[in-house]
N, CA, C, O and CB atoms as a CASP TS submission, in Angstrom:
PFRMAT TS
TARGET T0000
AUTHOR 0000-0000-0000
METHOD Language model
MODEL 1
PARENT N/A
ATOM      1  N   UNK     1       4.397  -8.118   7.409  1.00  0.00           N
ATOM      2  CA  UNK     1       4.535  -7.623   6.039  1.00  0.00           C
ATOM      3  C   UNK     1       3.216  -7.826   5.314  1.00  0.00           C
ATOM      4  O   UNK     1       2.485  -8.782   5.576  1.00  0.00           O
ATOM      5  CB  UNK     1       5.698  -8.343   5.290  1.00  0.00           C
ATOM      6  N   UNK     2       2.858  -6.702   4.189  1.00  0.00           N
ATOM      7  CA  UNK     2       1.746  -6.985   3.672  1.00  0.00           C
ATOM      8  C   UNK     2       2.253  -6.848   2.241  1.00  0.00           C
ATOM      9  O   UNK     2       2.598  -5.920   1.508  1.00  0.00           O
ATOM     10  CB  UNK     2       0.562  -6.140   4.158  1.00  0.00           C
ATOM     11  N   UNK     3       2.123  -8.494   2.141  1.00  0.00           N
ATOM     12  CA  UNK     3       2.725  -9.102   1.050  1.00  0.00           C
ATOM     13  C   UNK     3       1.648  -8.776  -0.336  1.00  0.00           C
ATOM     14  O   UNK     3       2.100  -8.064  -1.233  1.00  0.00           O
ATOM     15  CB  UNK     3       2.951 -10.794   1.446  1.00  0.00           C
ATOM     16  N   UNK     4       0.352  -9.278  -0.448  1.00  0.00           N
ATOM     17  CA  UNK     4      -0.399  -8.471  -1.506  1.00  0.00           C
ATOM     18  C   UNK     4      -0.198  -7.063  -1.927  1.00  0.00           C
ATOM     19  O   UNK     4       0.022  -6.855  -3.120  1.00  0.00           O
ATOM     20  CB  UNK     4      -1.603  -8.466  -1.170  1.00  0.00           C
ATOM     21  N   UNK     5      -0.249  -6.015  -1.047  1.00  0.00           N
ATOM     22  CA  UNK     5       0.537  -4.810  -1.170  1.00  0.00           C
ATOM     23  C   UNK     5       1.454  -4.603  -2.326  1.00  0.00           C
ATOM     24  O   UNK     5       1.348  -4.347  -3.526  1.00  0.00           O
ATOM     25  CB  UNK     5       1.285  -4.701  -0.064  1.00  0.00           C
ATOM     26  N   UNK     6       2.380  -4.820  -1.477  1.00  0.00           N
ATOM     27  CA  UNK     6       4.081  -5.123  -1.772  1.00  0.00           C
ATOM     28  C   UNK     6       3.991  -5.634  -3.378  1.00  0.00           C
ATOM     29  O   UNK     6       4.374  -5.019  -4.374  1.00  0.00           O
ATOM     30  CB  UNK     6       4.900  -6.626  -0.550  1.00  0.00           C
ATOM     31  N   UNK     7       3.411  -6.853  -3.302  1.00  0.00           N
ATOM     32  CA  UNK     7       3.260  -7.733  -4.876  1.00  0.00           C
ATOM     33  C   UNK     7       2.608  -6.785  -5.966  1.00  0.00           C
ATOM     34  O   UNK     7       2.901  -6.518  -7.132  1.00  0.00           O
ATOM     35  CB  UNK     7       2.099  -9.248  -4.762  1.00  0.00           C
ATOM     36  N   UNK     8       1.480  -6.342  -5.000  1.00  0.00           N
ATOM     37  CA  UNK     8       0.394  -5.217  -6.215  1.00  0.00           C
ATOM     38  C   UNK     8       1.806  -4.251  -7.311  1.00  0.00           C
ATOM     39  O   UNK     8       2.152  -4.184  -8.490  1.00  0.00           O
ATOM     40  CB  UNK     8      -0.953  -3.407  -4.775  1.00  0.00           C
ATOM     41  N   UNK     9       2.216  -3.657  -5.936  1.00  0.00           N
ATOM     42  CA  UNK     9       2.943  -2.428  -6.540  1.00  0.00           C
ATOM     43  C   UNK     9       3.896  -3.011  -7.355  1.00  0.00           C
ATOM     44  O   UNK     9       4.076  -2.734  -8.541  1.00  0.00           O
ATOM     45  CB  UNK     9       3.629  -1.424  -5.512  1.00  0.00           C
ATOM     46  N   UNK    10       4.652  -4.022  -6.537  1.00  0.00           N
ATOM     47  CA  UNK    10       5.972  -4.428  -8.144  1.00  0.00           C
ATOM     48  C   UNK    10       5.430  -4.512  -8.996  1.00  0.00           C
ATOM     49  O   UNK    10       5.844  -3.994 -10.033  1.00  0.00           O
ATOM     50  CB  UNK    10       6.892  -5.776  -8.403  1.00  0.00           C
ATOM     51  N   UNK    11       4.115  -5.284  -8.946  1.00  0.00           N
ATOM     52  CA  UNK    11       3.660  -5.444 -10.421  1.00  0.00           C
ATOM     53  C   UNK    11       3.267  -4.841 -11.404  1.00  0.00           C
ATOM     54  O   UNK    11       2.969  -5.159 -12.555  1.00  0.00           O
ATOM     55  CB  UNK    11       3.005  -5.939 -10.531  1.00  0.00           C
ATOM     56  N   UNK    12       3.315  -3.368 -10.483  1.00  0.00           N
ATOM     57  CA  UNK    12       2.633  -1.603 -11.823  1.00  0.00           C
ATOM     58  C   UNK    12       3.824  -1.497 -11.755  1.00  0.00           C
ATOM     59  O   UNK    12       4.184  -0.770 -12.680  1.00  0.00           O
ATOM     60  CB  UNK    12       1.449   0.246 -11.353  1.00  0.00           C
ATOM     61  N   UNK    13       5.142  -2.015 -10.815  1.00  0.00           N
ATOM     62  CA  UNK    13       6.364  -1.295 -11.389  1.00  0.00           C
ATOM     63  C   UNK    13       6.589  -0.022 -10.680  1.00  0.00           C
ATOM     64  O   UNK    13       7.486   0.752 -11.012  1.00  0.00           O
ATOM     65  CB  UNK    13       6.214  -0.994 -12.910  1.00  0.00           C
ATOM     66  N   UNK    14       5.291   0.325  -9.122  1.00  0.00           N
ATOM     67  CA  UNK    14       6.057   1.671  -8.583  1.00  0.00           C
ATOM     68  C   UNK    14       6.573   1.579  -7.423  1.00  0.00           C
ATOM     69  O   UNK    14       6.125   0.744  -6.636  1.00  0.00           O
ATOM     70  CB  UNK    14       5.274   2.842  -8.458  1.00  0.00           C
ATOM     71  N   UNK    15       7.350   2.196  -7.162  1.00  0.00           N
ATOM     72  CA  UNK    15       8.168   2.377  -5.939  1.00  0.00           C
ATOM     73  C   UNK    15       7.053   3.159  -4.472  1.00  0.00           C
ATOM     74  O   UNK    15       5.864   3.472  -4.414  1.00  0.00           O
ATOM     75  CB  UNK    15       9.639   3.551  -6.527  1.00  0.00           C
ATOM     76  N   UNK    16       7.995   3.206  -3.663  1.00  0.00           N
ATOM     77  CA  UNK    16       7.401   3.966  -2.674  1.00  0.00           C
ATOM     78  C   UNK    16       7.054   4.945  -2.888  1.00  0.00           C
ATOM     79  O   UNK    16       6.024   5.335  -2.338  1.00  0.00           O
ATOM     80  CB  UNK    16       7.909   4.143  -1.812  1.00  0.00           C
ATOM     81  N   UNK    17       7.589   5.575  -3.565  1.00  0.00           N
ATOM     82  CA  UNK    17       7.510   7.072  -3.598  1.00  0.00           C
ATOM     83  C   UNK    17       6.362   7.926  -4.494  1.00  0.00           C
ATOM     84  O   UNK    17       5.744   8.986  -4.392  1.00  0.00           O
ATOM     85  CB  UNK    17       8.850   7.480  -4.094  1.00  0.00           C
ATOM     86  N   UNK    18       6.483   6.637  -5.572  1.00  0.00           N
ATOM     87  CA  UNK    18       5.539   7.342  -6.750  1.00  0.00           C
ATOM     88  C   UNK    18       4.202   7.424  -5.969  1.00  0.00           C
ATOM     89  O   UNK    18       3.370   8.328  -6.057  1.00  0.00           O
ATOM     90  CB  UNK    18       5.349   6.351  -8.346  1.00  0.00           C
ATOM     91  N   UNK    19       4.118   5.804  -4.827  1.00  0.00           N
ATOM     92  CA  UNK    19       2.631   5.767  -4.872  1.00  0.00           C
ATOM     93  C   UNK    19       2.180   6.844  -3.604  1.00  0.00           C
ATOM     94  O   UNK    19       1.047   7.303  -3.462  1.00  0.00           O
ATOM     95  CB  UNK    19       2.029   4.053  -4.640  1.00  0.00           C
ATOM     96  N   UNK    20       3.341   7.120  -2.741  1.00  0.00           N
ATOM     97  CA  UNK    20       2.960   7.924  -2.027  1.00  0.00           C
ATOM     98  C   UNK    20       2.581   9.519  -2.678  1.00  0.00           C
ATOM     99  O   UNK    20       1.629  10.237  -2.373  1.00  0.00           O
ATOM    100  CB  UNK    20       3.917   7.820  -1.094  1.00  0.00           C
ATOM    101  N   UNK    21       3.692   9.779  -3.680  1.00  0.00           N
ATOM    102  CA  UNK    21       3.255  11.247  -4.087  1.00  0.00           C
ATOM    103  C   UNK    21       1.764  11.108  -4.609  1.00  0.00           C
ATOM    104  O   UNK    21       0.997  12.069  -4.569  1.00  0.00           O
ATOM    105  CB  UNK    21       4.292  11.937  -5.345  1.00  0.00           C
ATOM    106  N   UNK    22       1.356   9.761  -5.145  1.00  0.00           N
ATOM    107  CA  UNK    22      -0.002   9.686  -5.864  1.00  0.00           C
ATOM    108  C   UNK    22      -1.488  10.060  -4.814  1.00  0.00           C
ATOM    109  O   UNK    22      -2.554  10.655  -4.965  1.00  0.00           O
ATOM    110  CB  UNK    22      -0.080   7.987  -6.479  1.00  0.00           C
ATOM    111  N   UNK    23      -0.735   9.257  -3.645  1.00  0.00           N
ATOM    112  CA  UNK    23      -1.917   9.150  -2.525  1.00  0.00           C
ATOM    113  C   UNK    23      -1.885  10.218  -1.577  1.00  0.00           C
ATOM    114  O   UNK    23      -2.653  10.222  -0.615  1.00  0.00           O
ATOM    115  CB  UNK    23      -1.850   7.838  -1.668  1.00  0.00           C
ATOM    116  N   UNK    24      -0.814  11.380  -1.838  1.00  0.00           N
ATOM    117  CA  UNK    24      -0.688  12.366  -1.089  1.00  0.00           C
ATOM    118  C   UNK    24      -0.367  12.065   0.243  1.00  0.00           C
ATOM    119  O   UNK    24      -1.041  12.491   1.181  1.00  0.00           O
ATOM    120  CB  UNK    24      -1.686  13.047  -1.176  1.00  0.00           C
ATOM    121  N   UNK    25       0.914  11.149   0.420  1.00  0.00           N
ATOM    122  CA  UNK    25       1.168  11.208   1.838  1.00  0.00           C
ATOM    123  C   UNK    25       2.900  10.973   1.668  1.00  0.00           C
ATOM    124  O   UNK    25       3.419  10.981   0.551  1.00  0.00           O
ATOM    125  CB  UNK    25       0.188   9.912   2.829  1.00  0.00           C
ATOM    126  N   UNK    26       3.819  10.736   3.122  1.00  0.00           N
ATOM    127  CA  UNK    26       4.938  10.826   2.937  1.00  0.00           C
ATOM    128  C   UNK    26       5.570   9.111   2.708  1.00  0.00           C
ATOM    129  O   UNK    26       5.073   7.991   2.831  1.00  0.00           O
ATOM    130  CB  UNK    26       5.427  11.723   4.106  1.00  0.00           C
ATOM    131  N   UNK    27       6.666   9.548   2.391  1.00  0.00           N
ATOM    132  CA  UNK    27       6.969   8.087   1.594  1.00  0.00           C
ATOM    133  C   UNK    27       7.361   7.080   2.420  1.00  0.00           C
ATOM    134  O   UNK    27       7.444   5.922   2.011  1.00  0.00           O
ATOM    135  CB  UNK    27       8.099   8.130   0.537  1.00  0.00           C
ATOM    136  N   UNK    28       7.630   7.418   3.616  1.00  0.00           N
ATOM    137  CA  UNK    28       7.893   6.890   5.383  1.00  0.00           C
ATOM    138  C   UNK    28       6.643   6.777   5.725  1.00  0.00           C
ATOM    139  O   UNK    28       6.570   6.298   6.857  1.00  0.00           O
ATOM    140  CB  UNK    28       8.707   7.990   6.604  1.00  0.00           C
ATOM    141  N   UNK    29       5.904   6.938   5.392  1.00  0.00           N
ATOM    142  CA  UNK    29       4.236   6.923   6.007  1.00  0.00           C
ATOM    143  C   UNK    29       3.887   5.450   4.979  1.00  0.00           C
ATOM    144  O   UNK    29       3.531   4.422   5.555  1.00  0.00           O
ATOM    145  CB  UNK    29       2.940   8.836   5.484  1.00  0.00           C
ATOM    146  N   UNK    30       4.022   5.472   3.496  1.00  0.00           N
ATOM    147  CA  UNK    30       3.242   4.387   3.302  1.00  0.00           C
ATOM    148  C   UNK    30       4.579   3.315   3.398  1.00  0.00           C
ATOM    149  O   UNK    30       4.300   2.196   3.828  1.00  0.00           O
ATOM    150  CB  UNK    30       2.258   4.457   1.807  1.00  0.00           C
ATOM    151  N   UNK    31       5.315   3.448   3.209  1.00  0.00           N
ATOM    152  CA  UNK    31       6.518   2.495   4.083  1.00  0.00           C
ATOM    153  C   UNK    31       5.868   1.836   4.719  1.00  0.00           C
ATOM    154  O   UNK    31       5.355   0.833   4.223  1.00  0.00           O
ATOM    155  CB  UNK    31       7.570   3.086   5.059  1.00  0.00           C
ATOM    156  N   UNK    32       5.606   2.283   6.451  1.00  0.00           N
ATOM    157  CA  UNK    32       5.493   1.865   7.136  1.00  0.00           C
ATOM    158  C   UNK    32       4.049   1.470   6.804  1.00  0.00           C
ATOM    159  O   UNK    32       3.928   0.507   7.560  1.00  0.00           O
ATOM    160  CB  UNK    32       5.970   2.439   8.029  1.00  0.00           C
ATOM    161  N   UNK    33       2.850   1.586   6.153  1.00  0.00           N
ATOM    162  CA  UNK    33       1.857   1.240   5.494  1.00  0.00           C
ATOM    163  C   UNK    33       1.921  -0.471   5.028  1.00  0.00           C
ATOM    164  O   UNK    33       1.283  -1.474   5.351  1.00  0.00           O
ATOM    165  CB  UNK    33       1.821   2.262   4.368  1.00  0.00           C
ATOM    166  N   UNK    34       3.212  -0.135   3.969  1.00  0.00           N
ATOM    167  CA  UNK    34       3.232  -2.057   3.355  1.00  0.00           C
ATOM    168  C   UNK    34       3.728  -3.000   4.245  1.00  0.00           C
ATOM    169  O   UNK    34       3.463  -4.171   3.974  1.00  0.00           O
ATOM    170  CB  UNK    34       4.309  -2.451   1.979  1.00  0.00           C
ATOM    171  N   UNK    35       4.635  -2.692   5.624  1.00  0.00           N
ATOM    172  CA  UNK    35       5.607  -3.277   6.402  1.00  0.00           C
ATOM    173  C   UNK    35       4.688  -3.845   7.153  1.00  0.00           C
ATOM    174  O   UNK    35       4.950  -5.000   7.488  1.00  0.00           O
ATOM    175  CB  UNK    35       6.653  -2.460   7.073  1.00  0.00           C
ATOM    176  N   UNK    36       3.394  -3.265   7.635  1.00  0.00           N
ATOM    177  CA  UNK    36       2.521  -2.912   8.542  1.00  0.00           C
ATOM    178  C   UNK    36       2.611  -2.612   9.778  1.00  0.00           C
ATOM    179  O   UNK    36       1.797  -3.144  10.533  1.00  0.00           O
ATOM    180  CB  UNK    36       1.881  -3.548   8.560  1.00  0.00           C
ATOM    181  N   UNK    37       3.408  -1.876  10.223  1.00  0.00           N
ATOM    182  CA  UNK    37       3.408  -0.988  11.583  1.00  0.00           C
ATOM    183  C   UNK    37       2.846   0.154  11.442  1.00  0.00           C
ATOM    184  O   UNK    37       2.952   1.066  12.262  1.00  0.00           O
ATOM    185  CB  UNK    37       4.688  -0.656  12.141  1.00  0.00           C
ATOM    186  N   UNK    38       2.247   0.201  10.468  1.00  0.00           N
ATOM    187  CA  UNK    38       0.942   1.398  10.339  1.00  0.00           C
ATOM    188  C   UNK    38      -0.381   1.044   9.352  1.00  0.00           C
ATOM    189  O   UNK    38      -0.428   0.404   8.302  1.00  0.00           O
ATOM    190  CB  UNK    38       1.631   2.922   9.607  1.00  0.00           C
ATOM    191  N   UNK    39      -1.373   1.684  10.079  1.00  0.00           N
ATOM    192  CA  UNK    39      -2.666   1.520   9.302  1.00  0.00           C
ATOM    193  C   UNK    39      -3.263   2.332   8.559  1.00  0.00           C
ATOM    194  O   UNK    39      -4.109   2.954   9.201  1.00  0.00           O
ATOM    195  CB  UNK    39      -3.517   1.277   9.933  1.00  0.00           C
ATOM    196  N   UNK    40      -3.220   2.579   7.637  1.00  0.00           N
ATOM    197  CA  UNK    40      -4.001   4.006   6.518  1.00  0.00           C
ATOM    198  C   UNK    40      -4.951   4.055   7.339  1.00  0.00           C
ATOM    199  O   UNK    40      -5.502   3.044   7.774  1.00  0.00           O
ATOM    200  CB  UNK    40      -4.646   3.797   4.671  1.00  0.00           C
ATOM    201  N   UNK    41      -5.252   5.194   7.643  1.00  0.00           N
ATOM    202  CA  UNK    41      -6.862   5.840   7.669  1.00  0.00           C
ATOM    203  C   UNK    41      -7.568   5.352   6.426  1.00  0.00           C
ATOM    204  O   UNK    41      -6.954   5.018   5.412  1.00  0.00           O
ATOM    205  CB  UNK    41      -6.935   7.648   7.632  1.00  0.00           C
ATOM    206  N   UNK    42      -9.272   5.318   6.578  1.00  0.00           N
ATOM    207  CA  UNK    42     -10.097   5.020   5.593  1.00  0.00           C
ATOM    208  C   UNK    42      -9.990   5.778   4.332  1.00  0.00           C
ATOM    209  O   UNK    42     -10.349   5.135   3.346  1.00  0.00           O
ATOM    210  CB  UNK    42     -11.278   5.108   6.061  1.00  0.00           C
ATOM    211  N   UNK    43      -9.566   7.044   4.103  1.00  0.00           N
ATOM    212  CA  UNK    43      -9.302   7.649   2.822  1.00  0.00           C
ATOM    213  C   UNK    43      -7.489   7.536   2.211  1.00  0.00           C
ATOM    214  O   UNK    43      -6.960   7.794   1.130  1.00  0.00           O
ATOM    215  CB  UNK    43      -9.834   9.313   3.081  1.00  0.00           C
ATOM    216  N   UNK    44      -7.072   7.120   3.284  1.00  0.00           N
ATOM    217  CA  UNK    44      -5.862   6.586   2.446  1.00  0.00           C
ATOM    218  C   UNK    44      -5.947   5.586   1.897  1.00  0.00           C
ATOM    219  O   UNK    44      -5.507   5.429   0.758  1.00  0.00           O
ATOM    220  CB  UNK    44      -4.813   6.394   2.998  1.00  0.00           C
ATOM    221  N   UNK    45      -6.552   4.642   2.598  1.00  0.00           N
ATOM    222  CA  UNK    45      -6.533   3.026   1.966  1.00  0.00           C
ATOM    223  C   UNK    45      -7.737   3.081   0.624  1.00  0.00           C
ATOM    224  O   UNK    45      -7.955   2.278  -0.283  1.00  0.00           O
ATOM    225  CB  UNK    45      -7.155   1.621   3.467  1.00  0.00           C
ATOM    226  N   UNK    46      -8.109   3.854   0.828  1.00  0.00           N
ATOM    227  CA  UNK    46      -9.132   4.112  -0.649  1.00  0.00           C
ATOM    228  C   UNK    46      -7.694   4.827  -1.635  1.00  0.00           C
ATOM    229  O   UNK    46      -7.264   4.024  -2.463  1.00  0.00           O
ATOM    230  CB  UNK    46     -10.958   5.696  -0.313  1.00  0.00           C
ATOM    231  N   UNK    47      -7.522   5.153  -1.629  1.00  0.00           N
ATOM    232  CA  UNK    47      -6.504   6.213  -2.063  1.00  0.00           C
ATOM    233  C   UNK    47      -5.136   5.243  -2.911  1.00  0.00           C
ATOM    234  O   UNK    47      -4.816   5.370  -4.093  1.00  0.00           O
ATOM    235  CB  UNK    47      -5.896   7.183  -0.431  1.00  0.00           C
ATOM    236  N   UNK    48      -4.615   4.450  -2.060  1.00  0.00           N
ATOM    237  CA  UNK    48      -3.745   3.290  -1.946  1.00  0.00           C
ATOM    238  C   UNK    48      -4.367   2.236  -3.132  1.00  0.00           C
ATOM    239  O   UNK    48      -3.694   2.009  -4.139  1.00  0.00           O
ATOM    240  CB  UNK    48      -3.787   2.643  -0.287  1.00  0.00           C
ATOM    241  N   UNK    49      -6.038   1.451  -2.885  1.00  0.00           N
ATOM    242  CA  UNK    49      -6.153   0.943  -3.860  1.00  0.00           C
ATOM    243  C   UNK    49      -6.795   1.317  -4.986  1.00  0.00           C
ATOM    244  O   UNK    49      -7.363   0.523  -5.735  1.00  0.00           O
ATOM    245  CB  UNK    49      -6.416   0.163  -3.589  1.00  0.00           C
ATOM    246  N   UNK    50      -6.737   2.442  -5.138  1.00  0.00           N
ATOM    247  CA  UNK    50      -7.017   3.594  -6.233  1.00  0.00           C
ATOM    248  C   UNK    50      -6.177   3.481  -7.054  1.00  0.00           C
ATOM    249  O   UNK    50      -6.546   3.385  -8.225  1.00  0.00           O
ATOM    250  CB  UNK    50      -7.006   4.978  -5.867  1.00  0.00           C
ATOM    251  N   UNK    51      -4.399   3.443  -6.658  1.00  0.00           N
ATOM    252  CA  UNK    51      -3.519   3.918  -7.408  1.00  0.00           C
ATOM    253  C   UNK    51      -2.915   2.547  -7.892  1.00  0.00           C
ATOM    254  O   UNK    51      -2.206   2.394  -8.887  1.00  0.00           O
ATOM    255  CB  UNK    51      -2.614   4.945  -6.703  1.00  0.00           C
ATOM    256  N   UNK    52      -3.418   1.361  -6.805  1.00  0.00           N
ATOM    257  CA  UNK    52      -2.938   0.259  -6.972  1.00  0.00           C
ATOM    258  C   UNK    52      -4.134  -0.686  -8.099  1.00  0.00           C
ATOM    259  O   UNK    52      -3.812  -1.784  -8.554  1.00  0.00           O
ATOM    260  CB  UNK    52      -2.651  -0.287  -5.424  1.00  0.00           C
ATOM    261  N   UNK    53      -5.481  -0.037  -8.409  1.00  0.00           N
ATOM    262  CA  UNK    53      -6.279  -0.476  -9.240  1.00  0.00           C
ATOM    263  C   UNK    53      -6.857  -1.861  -8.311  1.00  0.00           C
ATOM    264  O   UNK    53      -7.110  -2.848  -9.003  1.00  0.00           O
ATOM    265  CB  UNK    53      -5.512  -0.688 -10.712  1.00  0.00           C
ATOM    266  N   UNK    54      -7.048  -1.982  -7.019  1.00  0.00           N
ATOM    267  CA  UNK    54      -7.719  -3.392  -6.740  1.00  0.00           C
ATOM    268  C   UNK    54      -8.969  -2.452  -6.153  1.00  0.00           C
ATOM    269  O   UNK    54      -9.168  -1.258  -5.928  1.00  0.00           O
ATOM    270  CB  UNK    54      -6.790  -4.728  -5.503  1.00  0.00           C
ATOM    271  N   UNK    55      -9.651  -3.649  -6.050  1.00  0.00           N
ATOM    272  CA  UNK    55     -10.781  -3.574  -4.992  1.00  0.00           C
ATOM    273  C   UNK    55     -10.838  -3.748  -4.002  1.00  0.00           C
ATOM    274  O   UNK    55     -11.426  -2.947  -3.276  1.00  0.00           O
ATOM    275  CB  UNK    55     -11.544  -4.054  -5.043  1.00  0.00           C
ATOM    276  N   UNK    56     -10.241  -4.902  -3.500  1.00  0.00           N
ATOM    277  CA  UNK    56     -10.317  -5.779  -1.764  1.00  0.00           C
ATOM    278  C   UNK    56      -9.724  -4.929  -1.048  1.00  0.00           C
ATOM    279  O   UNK    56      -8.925  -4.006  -1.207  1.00  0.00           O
ATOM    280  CB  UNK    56      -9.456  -7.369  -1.429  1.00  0.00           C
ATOM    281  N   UNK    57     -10.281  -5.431  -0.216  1.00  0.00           N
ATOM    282  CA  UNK    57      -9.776  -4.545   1.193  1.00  0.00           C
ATOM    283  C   UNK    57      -8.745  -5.673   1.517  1.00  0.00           C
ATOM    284  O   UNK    57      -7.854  -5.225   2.239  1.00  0.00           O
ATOM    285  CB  UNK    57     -11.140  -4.182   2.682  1.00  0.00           C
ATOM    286  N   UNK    58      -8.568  -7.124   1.185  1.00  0.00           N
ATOM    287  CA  UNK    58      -7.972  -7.686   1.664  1.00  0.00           C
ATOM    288  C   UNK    58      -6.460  -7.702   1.152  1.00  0.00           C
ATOM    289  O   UNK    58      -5.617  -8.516   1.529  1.00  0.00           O
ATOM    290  CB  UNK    58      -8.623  -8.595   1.724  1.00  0.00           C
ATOM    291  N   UNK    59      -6.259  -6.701   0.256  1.00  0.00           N
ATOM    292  CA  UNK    59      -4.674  -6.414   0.319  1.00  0.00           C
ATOM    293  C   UNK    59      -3.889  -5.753   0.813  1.00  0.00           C
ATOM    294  O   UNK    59      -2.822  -5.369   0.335  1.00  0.00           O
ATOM    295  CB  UNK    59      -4.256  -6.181  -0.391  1.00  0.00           C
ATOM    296  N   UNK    60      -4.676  -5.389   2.610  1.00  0.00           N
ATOM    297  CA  UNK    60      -4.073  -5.091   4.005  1.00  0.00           C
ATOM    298  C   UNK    60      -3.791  -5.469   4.875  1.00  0.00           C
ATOM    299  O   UNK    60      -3.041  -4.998   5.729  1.00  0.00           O
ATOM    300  CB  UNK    60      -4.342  -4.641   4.509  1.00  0.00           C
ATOM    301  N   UNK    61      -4.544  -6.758   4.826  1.00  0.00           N
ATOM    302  CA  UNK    61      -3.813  -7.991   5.705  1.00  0.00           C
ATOM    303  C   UNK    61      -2.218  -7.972   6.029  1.00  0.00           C
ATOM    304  O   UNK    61      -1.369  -7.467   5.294  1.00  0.00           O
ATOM    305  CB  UNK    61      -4.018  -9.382   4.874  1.00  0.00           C
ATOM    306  N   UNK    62      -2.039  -8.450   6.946  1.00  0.00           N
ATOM    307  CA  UNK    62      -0.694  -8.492   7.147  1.00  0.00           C
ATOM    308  C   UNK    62      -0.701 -10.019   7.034  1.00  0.00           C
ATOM    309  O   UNK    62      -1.671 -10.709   7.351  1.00  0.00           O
ATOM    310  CB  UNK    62      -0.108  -7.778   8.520  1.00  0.00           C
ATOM    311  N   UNK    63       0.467 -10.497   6.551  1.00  0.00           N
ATOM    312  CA  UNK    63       0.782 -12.220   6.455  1.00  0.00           C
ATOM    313  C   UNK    63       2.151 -12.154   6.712  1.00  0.00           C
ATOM    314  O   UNK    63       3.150 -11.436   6.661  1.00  0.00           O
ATOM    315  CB  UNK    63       0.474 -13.111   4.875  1.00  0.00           C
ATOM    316  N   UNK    64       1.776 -13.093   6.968  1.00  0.00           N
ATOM    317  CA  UNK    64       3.549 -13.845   7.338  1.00  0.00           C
ATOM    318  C   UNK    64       4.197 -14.322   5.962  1.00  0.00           C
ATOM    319  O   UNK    64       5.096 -13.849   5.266  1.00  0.00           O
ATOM    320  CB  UNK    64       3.499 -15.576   8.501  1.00  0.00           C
ATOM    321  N   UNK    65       3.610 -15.134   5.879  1.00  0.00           N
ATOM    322  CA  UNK    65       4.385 -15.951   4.186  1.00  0.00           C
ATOM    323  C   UNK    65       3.970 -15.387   3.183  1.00  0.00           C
ATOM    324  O   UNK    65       2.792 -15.055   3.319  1.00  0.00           O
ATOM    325  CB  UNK    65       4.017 -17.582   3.709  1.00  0.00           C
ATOM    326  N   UNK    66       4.453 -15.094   2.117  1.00  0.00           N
ATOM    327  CA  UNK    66       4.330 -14.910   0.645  1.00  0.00           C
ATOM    328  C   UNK    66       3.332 -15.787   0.296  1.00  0.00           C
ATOM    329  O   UNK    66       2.977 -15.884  -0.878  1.00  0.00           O
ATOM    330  CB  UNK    66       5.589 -15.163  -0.173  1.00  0.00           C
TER
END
């Protein structure tokens, strides 16, 4: 699970869906994006913390614990 992710978005308050319609991809795609059994390509993950307003790359990590 990619818990920074996950945290970012509750914290704007969007769902899967919004951020996928934002980043132009399907909502099963960035699903599997925050879960991490998938990896954005380099213009998604720009895209992702575009909509999510960070900088780091490090809120793709996958972690175990919260």
């Amino acid at each position: 699970m990619r818990y920074n992710l996950k945290n970012r978005r509750k914290k704007l308050g969007l769902t899967h869906m919004e951020i996928s319609k934002k980043v132009g991809i399907a909502r099963s795609t960035y699903t599997n994006i925050e879960i991490g059994t998938k990896n954005p390509s380099f213009l998604v993950a720009i895209k992702i913390k575009d909509v999510l307003k960070v900088k780091d790359d490090n809120i793709f990590l996958n972690i175990n614990d919260p």
